[in-house]
N, C-alpha and C positions, 0 to 999 in steps of 0.2 A: 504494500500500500504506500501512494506515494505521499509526500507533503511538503507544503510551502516554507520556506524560513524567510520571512520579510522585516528587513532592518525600516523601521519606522521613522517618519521627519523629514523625507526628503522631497521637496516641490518635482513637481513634471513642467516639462517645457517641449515644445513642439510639435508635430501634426500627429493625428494616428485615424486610419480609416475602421470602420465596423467593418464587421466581415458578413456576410450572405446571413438574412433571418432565419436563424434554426424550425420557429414555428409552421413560417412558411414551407419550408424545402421539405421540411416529413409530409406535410401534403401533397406535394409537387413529386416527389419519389413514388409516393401511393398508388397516383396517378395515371403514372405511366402504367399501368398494369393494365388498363381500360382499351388499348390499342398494340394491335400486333406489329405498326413501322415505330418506326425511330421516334424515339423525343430524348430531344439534346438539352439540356438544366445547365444554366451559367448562375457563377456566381456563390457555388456549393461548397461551406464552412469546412474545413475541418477538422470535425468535432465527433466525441465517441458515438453519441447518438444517433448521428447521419448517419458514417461508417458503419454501425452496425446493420442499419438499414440497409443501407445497399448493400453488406456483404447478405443479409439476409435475402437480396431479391437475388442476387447471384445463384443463390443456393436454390430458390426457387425455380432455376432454368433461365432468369431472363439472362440475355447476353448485355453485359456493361461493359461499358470502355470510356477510360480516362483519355477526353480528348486536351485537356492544357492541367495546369496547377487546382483551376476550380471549375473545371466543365467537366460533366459524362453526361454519355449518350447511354440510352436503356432501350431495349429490344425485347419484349415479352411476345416473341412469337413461339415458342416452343415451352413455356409453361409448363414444370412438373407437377402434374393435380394429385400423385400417389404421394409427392413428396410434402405435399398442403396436407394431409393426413397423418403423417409418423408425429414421434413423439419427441424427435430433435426437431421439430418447426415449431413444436407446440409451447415445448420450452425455450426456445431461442424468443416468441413473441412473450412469454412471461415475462422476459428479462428489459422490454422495450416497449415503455410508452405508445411507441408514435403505433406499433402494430396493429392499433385497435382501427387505423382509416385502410386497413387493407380489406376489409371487409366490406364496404363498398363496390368498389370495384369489382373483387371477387366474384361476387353474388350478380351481380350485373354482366358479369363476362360470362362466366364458366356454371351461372347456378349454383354456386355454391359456395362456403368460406365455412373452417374450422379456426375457431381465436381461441386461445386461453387467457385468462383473467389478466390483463396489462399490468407491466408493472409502471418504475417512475418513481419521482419524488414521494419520498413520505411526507406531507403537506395535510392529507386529513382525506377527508369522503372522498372519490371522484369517480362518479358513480355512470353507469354507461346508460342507463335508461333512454336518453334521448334517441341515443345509437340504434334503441334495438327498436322502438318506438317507430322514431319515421320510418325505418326500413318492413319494418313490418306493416307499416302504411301502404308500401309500394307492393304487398304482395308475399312477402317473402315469413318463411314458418321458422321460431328460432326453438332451440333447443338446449336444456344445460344436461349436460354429461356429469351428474355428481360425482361418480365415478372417477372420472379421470379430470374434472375441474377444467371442460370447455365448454364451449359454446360451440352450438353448429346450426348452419344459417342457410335452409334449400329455398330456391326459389324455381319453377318449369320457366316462368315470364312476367317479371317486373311489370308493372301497371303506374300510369300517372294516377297522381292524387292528391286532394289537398289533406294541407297538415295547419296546423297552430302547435309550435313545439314550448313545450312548458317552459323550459328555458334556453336562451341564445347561446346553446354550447356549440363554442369553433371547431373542435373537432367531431360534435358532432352534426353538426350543418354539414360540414367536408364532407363528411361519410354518407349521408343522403343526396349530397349535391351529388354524388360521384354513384351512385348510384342510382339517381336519378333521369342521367345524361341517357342512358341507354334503355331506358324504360319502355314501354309501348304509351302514347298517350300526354297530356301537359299535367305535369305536379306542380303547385305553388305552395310555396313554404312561408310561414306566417311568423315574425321571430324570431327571423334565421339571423345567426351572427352575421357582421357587417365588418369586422375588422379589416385592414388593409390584406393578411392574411387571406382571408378568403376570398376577396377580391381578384388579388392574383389566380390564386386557384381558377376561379370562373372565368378568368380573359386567360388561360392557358386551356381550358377546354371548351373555348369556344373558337381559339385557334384550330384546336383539332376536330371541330367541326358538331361541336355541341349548339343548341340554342338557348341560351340563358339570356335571361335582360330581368331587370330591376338591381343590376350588379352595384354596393354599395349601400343600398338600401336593406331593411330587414325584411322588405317581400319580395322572394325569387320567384320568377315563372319560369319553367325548366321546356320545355318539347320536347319531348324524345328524339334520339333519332336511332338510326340502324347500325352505325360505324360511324367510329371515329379514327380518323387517320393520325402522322405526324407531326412535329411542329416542333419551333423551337421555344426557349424560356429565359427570363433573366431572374435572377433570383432580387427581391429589395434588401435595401440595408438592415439588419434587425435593430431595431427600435429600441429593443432593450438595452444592447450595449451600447448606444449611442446615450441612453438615460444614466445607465454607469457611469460615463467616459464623463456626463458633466456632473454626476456627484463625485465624483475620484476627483475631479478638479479641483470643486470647493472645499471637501475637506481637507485636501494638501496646499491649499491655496497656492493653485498651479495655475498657470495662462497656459490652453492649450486650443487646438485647434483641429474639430475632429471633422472629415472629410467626406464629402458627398453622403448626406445623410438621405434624401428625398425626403428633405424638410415637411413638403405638402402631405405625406404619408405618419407625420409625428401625433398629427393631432392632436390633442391637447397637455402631451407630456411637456413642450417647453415652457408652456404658462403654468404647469402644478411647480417647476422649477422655481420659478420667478418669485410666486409666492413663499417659497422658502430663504427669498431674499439674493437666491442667484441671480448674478447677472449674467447675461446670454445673446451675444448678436446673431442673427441671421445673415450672412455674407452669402449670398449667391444659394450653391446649393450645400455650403459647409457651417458649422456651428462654431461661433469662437466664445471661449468663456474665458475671460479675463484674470487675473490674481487677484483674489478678494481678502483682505483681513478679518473682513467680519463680515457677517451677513442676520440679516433681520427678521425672521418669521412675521409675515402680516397679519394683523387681525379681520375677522370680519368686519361688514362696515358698521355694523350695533355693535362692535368690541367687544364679543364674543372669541374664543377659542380658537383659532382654525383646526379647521378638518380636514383631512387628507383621505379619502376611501376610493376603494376602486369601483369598478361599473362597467358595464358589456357597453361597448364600444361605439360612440364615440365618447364613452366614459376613460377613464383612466386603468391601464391595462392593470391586475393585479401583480404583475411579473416584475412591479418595481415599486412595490413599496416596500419593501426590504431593505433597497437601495436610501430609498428617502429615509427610512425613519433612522438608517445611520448617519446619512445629512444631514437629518435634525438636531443628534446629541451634538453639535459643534455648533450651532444657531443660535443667535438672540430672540428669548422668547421659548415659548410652548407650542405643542402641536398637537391634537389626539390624530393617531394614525387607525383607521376604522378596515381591518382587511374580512372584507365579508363573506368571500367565497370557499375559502380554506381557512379551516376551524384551527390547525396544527404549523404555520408558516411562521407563525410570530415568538414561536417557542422558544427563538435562538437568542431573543433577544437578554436570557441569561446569562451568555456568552458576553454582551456588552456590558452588562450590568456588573460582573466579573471585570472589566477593566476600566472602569471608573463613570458610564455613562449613567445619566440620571434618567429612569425610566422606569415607570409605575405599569405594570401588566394587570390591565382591568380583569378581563376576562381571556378565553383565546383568540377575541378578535380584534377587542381591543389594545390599545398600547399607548398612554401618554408620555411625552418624551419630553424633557424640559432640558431647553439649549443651554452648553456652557460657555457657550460666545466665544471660542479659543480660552479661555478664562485660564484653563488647563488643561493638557491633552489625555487622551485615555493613554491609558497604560498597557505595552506587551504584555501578552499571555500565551497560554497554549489552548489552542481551538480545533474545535470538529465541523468539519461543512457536515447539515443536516440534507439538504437540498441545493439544486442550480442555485437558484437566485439568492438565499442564506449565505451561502458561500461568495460569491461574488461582493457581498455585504459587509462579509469579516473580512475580505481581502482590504477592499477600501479601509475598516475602520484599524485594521494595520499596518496601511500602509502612512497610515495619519497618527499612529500612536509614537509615545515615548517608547525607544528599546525596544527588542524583537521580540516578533510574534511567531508561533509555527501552527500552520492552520496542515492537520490529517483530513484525511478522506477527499482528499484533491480531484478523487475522478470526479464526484459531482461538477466541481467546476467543468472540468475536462469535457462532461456531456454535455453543455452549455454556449462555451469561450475557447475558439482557438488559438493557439498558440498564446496565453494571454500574459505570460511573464515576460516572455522573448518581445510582445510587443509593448508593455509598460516600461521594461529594463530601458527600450531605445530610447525614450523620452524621459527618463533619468530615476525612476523607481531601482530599488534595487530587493529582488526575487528570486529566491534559489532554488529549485526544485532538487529535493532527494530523494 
């Protein structure tokens, strides 16, 4: 198991790009299963999560081929549907998140999909009902094998249909949109996430020849059609680590400058910054955050509180308020941090609390954090990434402490953030992996 040693106190200074949105590209990988020519993905992180996925669809039969540093091309013409059955597929999906959108596809292409129960972050519920809900709208019979702890998903012939999904979940919108595409018939979907994520997804399959429109909005109308051919892709900047890259900044009170973010796809993460008293230009299509000594938590306008919570999209993503509320211990002022959708993500904040941060855990969703305005910095300790974004959170709040910190359980990071020491070190962090 590997882990971090990070000497603490030292500013960052000059440019650093996000790499390809992980969220996106497990969709965009999925995908490609829904068509037997070529679909070529630019722009591909990497990161364990991905990697494992596409070693997974290798394993599956499709042909991949690494066309540069961040492009492959995927070929699902020759599909092993014996090998969608054995019990090395079954457990290789247990061990990965993103597997639960292959079922989609699956069941749209071939009639069929065998999933075992996803794994992923320990973060709290994250429950697949939408998943099996709309799909089961289009037609298709599911099944749990208590036995052997899957799920198995026939369908003869997908059917359009409308839905109202009880909640806007991204991966499982994905997985009905994608299931969708090849239906017999028009499904419209009522609630469907709306994230930049699944935007892309639906303008990469209706390059391949799907009909979707309401894209962006939370009402899809889908048309089936009969075939979908190839096409190419770009992967967007991920969002998250661009939300990183400006709380890394303020708490080391570093001027950096992070590069081709597709600003217009941020949404309203640079204004929840602001409010935490960062400052933040929009240059072109890059984000410059200046060296700040201090920064000011706003109040509401009746002088109330502020709040920080997240919210299905164009609310603020939950994938970064982990990031924030470590922002916050170094702010002037208070902030309640409200993370509604995972009961278990706030947990870590023991780990700050352990190195000098002032931070009252209401309950598991709540968290109030009161700033120490630089006042005094947190203190080195020894830390465990819980999860992705946890981790990314103790990395910042040591790479802002007094004296070194060593953070275990590094892969977390690792499924999240590519190469992400090698590219903090170039801008003057100093990060050791052992």
């Amino acid at each position: 198991m590997a882990s971090f040693v990070i000497e603490g106190g030292h500013r960052l200074c000059g440019e650093i790009h996000p790499q390809g949105a992980k969220n996106e590209v497990l969709q965009i990988i999925c995908a490609t299963l829904l068509t037997g020519e070529e679909v070529t993905v630019n722009n591909i992180p990497d990161i364990l999560d991905v990697n494992n996925l596409i070693q997974l669809l290798r394993e599956m039969g499709v042909t991949v081929a690494k066309k540069s540093i961040d492009s492959y091309s995927f070929k699902a013409e020759n599909v092993d549907l014996a090998y969608l059955e054995s019990d090395e597929f079954l457990k290789k999906c247990s061990s990965l998140r993103g597997s639960v959108m292959l079922i989609g596809p699956m069941v749209a292409r071939f009639g069929k999909a065998l999933i075992s129960k996803p794994g992923g972050d320990k973060i709290g519920r994250r429950r697949l009902d939408t998943h099996f809900v709309g799909i089961q709208a289009l037609g298709a019979n599911f099944r749990y094998d208590e036995e052997r702890g899957i799920y198995e998903i026939t369908a003869d012939k997908l059917r359009g249909n409308y839905m109202l999904l009880d909640e806007a979940s991204v991966t499982g919108t994905a997985n009905i949109v994608m299931a969708a595409v090849l239906a017999k018939g028009t499904t419209t979907i009522y609630n469907a996430a709306c994230e930049p994520y699944l935007q892309q997804l639906c303008r990469l399959l209706n390059h391949m020849g799907a009909k979707i429109s309401g894209i962006a909005s939370n009402l899809l109308t889908i048309e089936g059609v009969e075939a979908l051919h190839g096409a190419q892709h770009t992967v967007l900047p991920d969002m998250i680590e661009v939300g990183s890259f400006i709380g890394m900044a303020a708490m080391t009170k570093s001027e950096i400058t992070i590069k081709n973010v597709s600003y217009e796809n941020l949404g309203i993460i640079p204004e929840n910054f602001r409010r935490l008293g960062i400052k933040l230009e929009q240059r072109g299509d890059d984000i410059y955050v200046p060296a700040q000594e201090t920064y000011e938590i706003e109040s509401f306008i009746d002088g109330s509180i502020m709040t920080i919570a997240d919210a299905t999209w164009p609310g603020l993503t939950p994938d970064l308020l982990s990031v924030m509320l470590v922002v916050a211990t170094q702010a002037k002022g208070s902030v309640l941090i409200h993370q509604k959708m995972f009961e278990s993500r706030l947990f870590f904040v023991d780990k700050l609390i352990d190195m000098g941060a002032q931070i009252i855990l209401c309950d598991p969703h709540r968290a109030v954090v009161i700033g120490h305005n630089h006042g005094f910095k947190l203190r080195g300790a020894r830390l465990t990434s819980p999860d992705i974004r946890a981790g990314i959170a103790l990395l910042i709040a040591a790479m802002s402490a007094e004296g070194t910190s060593t953070i275990s359980n590094i892969e977390q990071i690792d499924r999240g953030y590519q190469n992400i020491e090698g590219r903090l070190n170039a801008i003057g962090a100093r990060i050791t992996r052992i």
